[in-house]
C-alpha positions in Angstrom: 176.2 69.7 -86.0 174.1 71.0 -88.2 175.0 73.5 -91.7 172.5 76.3 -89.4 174.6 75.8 -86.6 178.3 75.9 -88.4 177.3 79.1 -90.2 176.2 80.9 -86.9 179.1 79.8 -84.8 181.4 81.4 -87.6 179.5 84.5 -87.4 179.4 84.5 -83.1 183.5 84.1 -83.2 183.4 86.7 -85.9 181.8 89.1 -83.8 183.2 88.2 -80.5 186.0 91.1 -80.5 183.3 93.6 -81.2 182.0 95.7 -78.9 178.2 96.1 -79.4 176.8 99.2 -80.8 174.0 101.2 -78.5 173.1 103.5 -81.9 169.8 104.3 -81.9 168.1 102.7 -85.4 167.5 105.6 -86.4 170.5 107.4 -86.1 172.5 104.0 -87.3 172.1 104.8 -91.2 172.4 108.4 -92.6 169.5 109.0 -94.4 171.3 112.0 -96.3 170.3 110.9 -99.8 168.0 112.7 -102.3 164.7 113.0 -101.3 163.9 113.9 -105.3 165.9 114.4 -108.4 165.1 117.9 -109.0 163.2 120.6 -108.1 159.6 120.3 -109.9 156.0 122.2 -109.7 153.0 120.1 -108.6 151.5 120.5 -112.1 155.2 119.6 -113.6 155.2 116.3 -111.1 152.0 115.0 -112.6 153.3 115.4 -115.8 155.8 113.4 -115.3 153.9 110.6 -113.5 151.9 110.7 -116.7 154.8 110.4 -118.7 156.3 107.5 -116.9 152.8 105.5 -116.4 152.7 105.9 -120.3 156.2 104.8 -120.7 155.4 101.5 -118.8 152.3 100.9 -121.0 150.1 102.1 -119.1 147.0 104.2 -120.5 146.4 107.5 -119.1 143.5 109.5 -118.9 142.8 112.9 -117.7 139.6 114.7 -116.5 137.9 116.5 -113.6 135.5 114.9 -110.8 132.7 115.9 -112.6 133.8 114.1 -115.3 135.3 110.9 -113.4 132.1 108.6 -114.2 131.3 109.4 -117.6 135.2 109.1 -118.3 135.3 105.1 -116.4 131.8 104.2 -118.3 133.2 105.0 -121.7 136.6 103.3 -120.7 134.2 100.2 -119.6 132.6 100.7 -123.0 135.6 100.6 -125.5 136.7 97.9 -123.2 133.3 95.8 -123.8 133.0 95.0 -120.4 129.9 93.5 -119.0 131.5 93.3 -115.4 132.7 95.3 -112.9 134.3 93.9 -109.4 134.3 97.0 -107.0 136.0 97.4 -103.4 133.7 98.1 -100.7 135.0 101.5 -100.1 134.7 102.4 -104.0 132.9 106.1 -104.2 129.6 104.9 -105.6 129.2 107.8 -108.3 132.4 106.9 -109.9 130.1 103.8 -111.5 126.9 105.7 -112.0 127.1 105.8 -115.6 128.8 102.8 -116.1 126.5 99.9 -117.9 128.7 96.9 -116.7 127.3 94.5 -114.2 129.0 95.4 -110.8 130.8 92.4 -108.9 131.1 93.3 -104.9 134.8 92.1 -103.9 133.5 89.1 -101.4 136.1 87.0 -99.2 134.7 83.8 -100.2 135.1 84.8 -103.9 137.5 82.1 -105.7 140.0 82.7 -108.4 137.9 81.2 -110.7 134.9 83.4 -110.2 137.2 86.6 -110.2 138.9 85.5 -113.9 135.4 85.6 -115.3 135.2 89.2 -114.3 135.7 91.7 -116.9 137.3 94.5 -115.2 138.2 95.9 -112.1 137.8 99.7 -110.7 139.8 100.8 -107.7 141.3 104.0 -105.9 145.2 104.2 -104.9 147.2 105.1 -102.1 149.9 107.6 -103.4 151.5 107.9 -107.0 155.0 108.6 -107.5 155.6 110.5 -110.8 159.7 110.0 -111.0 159.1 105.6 -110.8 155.4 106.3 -112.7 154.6 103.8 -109.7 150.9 103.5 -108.0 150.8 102.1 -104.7 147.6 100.1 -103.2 147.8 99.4 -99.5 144.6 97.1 -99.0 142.1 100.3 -97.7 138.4 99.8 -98.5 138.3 102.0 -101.9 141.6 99.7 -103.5 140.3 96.0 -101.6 141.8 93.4 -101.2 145.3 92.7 -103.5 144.0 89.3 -105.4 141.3 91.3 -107.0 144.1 93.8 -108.3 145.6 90.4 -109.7 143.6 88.4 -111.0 141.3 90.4 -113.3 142.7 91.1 -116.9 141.7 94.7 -116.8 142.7 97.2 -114.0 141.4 101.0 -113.7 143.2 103.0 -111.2 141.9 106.4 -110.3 144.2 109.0 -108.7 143.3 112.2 -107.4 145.4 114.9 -108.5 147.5 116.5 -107.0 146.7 115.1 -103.0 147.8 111.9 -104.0 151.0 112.3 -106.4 154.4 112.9 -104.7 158.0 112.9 -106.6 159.9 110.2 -105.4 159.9 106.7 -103.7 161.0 108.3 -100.3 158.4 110.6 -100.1 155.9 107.8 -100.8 156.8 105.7 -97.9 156.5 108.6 -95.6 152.4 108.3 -96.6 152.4 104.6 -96.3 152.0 101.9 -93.4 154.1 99.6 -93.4 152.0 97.2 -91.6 148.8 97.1 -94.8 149.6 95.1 -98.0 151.2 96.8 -100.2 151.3 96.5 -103.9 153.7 98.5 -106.3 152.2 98.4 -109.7 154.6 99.7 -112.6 152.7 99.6 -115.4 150.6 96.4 -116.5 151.6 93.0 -115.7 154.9 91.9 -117.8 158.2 89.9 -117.9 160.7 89.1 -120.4 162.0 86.0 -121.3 166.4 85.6 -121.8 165.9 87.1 -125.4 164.0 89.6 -124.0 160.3 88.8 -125.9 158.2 91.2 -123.8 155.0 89.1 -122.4 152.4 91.3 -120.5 149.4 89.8 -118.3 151.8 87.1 -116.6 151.2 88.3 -112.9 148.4 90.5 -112.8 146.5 92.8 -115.2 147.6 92.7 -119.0 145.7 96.4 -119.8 146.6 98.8 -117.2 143.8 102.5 -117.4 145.2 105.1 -114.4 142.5 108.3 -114.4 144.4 111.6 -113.0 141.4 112.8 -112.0 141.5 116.7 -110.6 138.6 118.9 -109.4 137.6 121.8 -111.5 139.4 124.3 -108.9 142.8 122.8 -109.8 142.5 122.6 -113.5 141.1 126.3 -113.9 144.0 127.3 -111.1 147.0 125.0 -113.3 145.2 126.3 -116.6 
């Protein structure tokens, strides 16, 4: 007999004396927690996902649509990047001022060839300001996850306010489980037993997020 087969006959006589439970899954766990930690405006919740992005080390940047590609070329610029990978989904004009050579995300693309690329520009799938978390889940505008990994530089753009939300449960509501999903907290990083802080490890060592709002919100929230 086999260590696989000892453990689960412990656990069959364990639970022979007891009776089996007809809940309904979702009725089995009380889901009575906190949906957020506080009550908070929609200009007070970006905020506060631009205060946690920024506490991670992330950079944040702030402008309208109008403004979106002039704001990504000059963040290209100061970053001297000469390339650009870009999902297939990307909204073109968010590149049209942007000098760097753009990269098309292809399948057959190696590792290799994607570590020579400069930068990378994608959209996200919801923020949530109280974790300063971003979530990609694989659609066309984010691509695929290894080009959100292997790239030193990542640019994120999120649309203000559609995509923020408060809090980790209110995220998941938006998401599909089924897509890839990455959580990215900041840039790349770990931390060695004395705690020596080393970013760029798994992913992106510079992390740029835009909060990018139309011109209606900022002259309503102004």
């Amino acid at each position: 007999m086999s260590s696989r087969e000892r453990i689960l006959g412990r656990v069959r006589r364990a639970l022979a004396d007891v009776p089996p439970d007809t809940t309904p899954y979702e009725q089995a766990v009380a889901r009575d927690y906190l949906r957020e930690h506080g009550g908070r405006s929609v200009e007070q919740t970006v905020d506060l996902l631009a205060e946690n992005l920024a506490d991670y080390r992330a950079i944040v940047h702030r402008c309208t649509v109008g403004d979106l590609a002039v704001t990504i070329a000059g963040m290209l610029a100061a970053r001297g990047s000469k390339t650009v990978l870009v999902p297939p989904g990307l909204e073109p004009s968010w590149l049209a001022e942007a000098e760097a050579g753009q990269v098309p995300d292809r399948a057959e693309s190696t590792p290799h060839e994607l570590d020579r690329v400069d930068s990378v520009v994608t959209a996200c799938a919801v923020a949530v300001a109280e974790t300063g978390t971003i979530v990609l889940d694989g659609s066309p505008d984010q691509g695929r996850r290894r080009i959100t990994l292997v790239p030193d530089h990542h640019i994120c753009v999120v649309r203000v306010p559609d995509q923020v939300v408060s809090s980790v449960p209110q995220a998941l509501e938006r998401l599909d489980p089924a897509r890839p999903l990455t959580w990215i907290s900041g840039p790349s990083a770990t931390s060695d037993i004395e705690l020596d802080r080393v970013e760029g490890v798994h992913g992106p060592r510079t992390l740029e997020v835009v909060l990018v709002a139309d011109q209606a919100s900022v002259e309503v929230n102004s």
